[in-house]
C-alpha positions in Angstrom: 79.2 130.4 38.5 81.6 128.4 41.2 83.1 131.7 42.3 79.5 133.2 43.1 78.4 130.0 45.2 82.1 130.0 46.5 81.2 133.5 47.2 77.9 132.8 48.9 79.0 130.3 51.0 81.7 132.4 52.0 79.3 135.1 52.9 76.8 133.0 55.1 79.9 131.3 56.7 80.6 134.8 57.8 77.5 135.6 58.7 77.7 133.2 61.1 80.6 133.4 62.9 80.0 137.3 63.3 76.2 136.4 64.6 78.3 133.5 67.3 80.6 136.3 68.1 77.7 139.1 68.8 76.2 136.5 70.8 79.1 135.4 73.1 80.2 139.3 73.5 76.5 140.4 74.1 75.5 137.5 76.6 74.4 138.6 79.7 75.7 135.2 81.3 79.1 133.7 81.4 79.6 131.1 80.1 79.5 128.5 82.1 75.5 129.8 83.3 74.9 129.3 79.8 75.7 125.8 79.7 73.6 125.5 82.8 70.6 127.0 81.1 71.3 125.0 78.3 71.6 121.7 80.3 68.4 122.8 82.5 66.5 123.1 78.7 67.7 120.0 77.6 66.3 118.4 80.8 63.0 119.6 80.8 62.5 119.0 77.3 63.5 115.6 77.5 60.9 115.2 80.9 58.1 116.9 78.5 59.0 114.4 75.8 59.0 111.3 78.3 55.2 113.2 79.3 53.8 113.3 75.8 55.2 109.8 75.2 53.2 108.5 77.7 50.1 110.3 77.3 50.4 108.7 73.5 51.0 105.3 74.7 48.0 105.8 77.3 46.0 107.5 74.5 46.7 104.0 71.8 46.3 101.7 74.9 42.7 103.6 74.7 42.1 103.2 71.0 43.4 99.3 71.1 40.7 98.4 74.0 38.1 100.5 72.2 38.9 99.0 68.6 38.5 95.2 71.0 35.2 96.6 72.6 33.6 97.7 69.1 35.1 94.1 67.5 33.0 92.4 70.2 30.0 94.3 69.3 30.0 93.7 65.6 30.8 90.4 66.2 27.8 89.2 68.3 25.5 91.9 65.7 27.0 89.6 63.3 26.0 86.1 64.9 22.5 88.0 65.5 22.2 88.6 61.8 23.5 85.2 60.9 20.8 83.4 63.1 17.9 86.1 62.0 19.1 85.0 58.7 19.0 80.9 59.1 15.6 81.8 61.0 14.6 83.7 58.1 15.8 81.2 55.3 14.3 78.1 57.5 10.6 79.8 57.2 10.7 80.4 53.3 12.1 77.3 53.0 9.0 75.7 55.8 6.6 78.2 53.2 7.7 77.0 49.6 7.2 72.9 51.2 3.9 73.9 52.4 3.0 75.2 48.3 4.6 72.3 47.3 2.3 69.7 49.4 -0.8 72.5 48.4 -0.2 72.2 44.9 0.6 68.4 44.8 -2.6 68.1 46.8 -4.4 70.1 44.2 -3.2 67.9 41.8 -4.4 64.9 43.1 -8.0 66.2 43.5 -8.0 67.5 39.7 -6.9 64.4 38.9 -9.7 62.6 40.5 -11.9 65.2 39.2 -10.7 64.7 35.7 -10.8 60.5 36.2 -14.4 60.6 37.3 -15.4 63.2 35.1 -14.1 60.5 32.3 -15.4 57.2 33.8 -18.7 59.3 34.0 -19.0 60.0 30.1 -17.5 56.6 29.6 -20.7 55.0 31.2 -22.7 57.3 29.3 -21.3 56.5 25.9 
């Protein structure tokens, strides 16, 4: 089992080095115009890098003020609500006192009713 992964590595080790020779002995550049390449790549992926890091840091910049801007919003909709809801709670509350003055009113007429209704039969008796 060790001598077929021995044998494996072996194999893509010298895979590789045959594929790094074909590609040194087949370049169309020397050397040194490959470096140049190379160092010309580097460069202009590290300015496209610089780019897209600064189109994400304008695009959370975005996101943070319209995350604020939609805060604000629910936050006075909220203060809305509340005071629609005090308003709301201060007219059933105005409402259930007016029943209660109604009925104790209504009371105090059936209970004159019901005392005169009683003095009456009480002179009749």
């Amino acid at each position: 089992m060790a001598e077929k992964k021995l044998s494996v590595g072996l194999a893509f080790l010298l895979g590789g080095l045959v594929g790094a020779a074909a590609a040194l002995l087949l370049a169309p550049a020397s050397g040194e115009e490959i470096r140049e390449r190379l160092r010309e790549r580097g460069e202009e992926t590290k300015e496209r890098l610089r780019e897209k890091k600064e189109e994400l840091r304008t695009k959370v910049e975005d996101l943070k003020k319209e995350a604020e801007e939609i805060k604000a919003r629910l936050l006075t909709q909220a203060e809305g609500l509340k005071g629609k809801s005090l308003e709301t709670l201060e007219e059933a509350k105005r409402v259930i006192e007016e029943a209660i003055e109604a009925g104790k009113e209504a009371m105090r007429r059936e209970k004159e009713r019901l005392a005169a209704k009683v003095k009456g039969e009480g002179a009749s008796a």
